[in-house]
N, C-alpha and C positions, 0 to 999 in steps of 0.2 A: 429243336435240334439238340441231339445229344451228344453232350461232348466227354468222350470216352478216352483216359490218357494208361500206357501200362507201365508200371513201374519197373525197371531190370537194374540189374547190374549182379555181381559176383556173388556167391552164398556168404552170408555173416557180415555184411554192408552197412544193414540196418534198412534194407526194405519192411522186412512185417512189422518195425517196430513205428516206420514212418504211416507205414498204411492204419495199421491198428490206431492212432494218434490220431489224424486226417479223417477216417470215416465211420460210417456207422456201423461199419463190420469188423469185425473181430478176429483178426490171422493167428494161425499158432506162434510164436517165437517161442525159440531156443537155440542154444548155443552149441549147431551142426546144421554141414549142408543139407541141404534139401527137405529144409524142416515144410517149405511148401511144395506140396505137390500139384494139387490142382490150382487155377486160380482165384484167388479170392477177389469176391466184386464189391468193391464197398459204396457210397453215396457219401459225397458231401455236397451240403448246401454253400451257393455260393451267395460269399457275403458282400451285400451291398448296400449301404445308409438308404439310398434314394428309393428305396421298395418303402423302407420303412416312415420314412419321411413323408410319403403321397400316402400310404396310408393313415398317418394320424390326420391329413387334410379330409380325407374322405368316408373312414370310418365304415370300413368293408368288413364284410361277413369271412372271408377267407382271404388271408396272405399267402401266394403261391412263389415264391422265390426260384429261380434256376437252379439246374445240378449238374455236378460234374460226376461221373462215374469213375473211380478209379481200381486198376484193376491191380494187384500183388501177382507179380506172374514169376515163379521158383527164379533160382538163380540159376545164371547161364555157368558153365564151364567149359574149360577148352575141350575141342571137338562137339561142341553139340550143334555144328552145321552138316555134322555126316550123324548124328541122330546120338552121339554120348550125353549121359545124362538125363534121358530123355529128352534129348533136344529139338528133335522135331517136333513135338507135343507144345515145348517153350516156346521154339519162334513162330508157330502157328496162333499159337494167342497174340503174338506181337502185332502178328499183321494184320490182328479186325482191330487195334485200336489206332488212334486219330492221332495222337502224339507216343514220343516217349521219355517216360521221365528217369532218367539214366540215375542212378543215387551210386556217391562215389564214397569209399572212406576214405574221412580227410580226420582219425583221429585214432590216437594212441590208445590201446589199454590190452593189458597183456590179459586178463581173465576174458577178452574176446577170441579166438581161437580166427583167423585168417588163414582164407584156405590156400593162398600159395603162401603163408609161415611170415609175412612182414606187410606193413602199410607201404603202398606206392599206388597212390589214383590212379597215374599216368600209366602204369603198366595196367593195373585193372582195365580200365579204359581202352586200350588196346588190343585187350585179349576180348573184350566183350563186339571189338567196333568187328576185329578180324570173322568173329562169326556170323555176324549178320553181313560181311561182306562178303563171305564165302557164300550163304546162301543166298543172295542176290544175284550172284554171280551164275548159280545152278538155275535159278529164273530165267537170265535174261539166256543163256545159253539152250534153255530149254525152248524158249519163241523162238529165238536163231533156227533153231534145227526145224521146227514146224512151217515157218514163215520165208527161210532163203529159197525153197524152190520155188514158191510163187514169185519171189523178186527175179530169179536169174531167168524167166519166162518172156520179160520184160511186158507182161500183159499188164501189172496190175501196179499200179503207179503209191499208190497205197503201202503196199506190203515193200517197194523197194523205200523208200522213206522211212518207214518201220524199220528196216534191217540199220538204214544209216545210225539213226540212231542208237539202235541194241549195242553195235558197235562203237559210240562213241561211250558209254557206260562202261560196255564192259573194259574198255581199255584204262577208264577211270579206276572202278574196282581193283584191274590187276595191280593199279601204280599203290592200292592200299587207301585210297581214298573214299569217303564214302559219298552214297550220287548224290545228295542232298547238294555238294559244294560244286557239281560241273557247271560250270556258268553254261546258259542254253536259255534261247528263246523260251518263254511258257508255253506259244502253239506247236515249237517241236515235244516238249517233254507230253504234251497229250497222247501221244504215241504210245506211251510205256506207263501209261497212267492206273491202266487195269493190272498192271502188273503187281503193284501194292508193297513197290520196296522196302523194304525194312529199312536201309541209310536213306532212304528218299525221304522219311517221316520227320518233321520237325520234332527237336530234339529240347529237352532242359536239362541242362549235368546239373544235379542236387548234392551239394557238395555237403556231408553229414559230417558234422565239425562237432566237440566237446562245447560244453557249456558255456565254459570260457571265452571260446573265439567265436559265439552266435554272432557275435555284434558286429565284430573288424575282423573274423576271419584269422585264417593263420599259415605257416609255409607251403602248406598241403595245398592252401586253396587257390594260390599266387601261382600255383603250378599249373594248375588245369587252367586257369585264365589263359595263362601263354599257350598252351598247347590247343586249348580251343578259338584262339585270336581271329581265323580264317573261317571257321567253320558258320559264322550266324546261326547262332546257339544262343540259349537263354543260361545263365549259370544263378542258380541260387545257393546261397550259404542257410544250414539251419542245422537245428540239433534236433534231432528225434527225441534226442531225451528230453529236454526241455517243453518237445510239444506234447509227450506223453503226460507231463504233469501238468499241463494247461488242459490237456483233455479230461481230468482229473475231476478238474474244477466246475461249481455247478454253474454258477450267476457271470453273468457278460462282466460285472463290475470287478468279481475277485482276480476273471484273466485279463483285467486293464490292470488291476493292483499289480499282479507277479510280475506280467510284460513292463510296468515303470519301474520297478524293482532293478532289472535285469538290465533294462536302460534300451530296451527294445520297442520301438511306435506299433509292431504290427506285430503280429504270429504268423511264423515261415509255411501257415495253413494260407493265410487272406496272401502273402506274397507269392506261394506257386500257385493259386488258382489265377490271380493277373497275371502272371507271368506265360498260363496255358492260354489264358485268352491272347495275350502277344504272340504267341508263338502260332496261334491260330487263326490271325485275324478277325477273332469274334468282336463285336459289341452286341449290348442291350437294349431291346428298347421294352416298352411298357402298357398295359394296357389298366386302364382306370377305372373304377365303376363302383357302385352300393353293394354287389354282390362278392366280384375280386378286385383286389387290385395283383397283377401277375405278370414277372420280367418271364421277355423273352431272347432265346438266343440266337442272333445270326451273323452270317459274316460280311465284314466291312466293305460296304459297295453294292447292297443290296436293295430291291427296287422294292417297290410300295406291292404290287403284286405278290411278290416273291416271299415277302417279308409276312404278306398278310395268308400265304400257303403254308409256313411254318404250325399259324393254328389250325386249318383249317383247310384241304382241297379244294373245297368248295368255294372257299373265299378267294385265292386265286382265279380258279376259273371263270369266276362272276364277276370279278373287280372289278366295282364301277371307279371309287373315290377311297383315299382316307382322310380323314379330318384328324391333323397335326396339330399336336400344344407342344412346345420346346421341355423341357424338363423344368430349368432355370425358370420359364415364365409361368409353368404350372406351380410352381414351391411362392415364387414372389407375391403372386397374384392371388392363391388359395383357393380357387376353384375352376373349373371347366365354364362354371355358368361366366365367370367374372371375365376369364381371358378371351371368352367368345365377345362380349361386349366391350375390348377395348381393341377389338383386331388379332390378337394373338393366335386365336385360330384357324390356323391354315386350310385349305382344301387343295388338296394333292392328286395330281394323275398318276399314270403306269410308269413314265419315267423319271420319278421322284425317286431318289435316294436314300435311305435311311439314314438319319443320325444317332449316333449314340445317347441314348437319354430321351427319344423322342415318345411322347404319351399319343396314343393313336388308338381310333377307331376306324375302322373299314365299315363301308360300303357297298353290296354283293347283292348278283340278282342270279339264280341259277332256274 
């Protein structure tokens, strides 16, 4: 599973400088809007001990870790729900990615040039929420017009349920809200699921703070908390600058050094990849072996079949069995062979749920 997040917010925020920092790709910055134009796709690996950790037990030929894609997509500005700025180009990338990670300036320095002329999130934020609320709004009013005549037919029971809904969004929308927060059954929002709302996308406001305030933050960043209280939202505090100079650095140990320097446990890279996986309900699980040892990515609640179709079609459609080792009991015990001979090896059917941390092999006959 690929988990794809796009990064937005207003020109001079400090996206390309967060993306450049965070991935293996390389964005232009400079100090003017629209220094990106197309989108930049970068890759980070996502960091996790316990890949590493089952590999020293097992002494694999290849460590395959997860990745997140993340995508730099230009800065929005007002009107670019009616296509200023290239705006329809903008929120058209928004809408192939899986989250989005809103980056807000939460920091002073007059040699940054802001393009409405002063630092205010909360206005940022606003001006960014109104356009993807606008063009939601041109969606959902777009099925209304295709969809109400077959509802007012009263033939198709389908397409009148569809309309209720369209209607209970867009009235959301008008009030300036975005759809994400309409409280609503999950089996009604299926209805508008092809839709691919832009406010519907689980969101993280990355609050781009100075050096200073990495650690406890500062006025800028106590603001967006209140203003985002309702929304179930992930809010992370980080400084782009600080991760630009951990991105610097070559060996794991020199950016433990700077991070205890700083008085920081983690890099604001390992806190918004947990923080996409929260926001996306992913976990990991893992598979074992001489050849790889390889995390995989799915989301929470997923069945032994489903989980075993992520590597492979085939393995789905074949699934006979997986044979489960906990994580915890694979690390304690130090091998497969060991944890099968004290029981720890589970054998699991199609409606076995996956755990996070769980080390599995499948079973398939096609």
């Amino acid at each position: 599973m690929s988990l794809q997040c796009g990064i937005v917010g207003l020109p001079n925020v400090g996206k390309s400088t967060l993306f450049n920092a965070v991935s293996s790709a390389k964005a232009q910055s400079a100090n003017f809007p629209f220094c990106t134009i197309e989108p930049n796709v970068g890759t980070i690996t996502v960091p996790d001990i316990r890949i590493n950790k089952l590999a020293e037990l097992v002494n694999p030929q290849n460590i395959i870790p997860t990745n997140i894609e993340i995508v730099d997509i230009a800065g929005l500005v007002k009107g670019a729900s009616k296509g200023d700025g290239l705006g329809n180009q903008f929120l058209g990338n928004i809408r192939s990615t899986h989250a989005i990670l809103h980056v807000l300036r939460c920091f002073d320095d007059d040699n940054i040039v802001h393009v409405d002329g002063s630092v205010d999130p909360i206005r940022d934020k606003e001006i960014i929420d109104t356009e993807l609320q606008l063009k939601d709004l041109e969606t959902i009013e777009n099925r209304l017009a295709k969809i109400q005549k077959q509802a007012r037919t009263g033939g198709d029971k389908e397409a009148v349920k569809t309309v209720e809904i369209c209607e209970l969004f867009k009235a959301h929308l008008l009030k300036g809200e975005n759809a994400r927060t309409l409280e609503l059954e999950p089996e009604k929002r299926v209805h508008i699921r092809d839709l691919n709302l832009l406010t519907d996308k689980p969101v993280m406001y990355v609050c781009n703070v100075d050096p200073d305030s990495a650690q406890n933050g500062n006025a800028y960043v106590e603001k967006v908390k209140e203003a985002i209280k309702n929304e179930r939202a992930e809010i992370l505090v980080i400084s782009a600058a600080i991760e630009a100079e951990i991105a610097e650095l070559e060996s794991y140990e020199d950016r433990k050094v700077f991070l205890e320097e700083l008085g920081l446990e983690k890099s604001g890279v390992e806190n918004l990849i947990q923080g996409a996986y929260r926001l996306l309900n992913y976990i990991t699980y893992f598979t074992v072996g001489v050849k790889e040892v390889r995390a995989w990515t799915i989301t929470k609640g997923t069945k032994a079949p489903q989980a075993a179709g992520v590597i492979h079609t085939d393995f789905e459609k074949g699934f006979i069995r997986a044979e489960v080792i906990a994580y915890n009991d694979f690390i304690n015990l130090g091998s497969e062979a060991a944890c099968r001979e004290v029981g720890k090896l589970r054998v699991e059917g199609k409606e076995y749920v996956v755990a996070d941390g769980d080390c599995m092999h499948f079973r398939f006959n096609v």
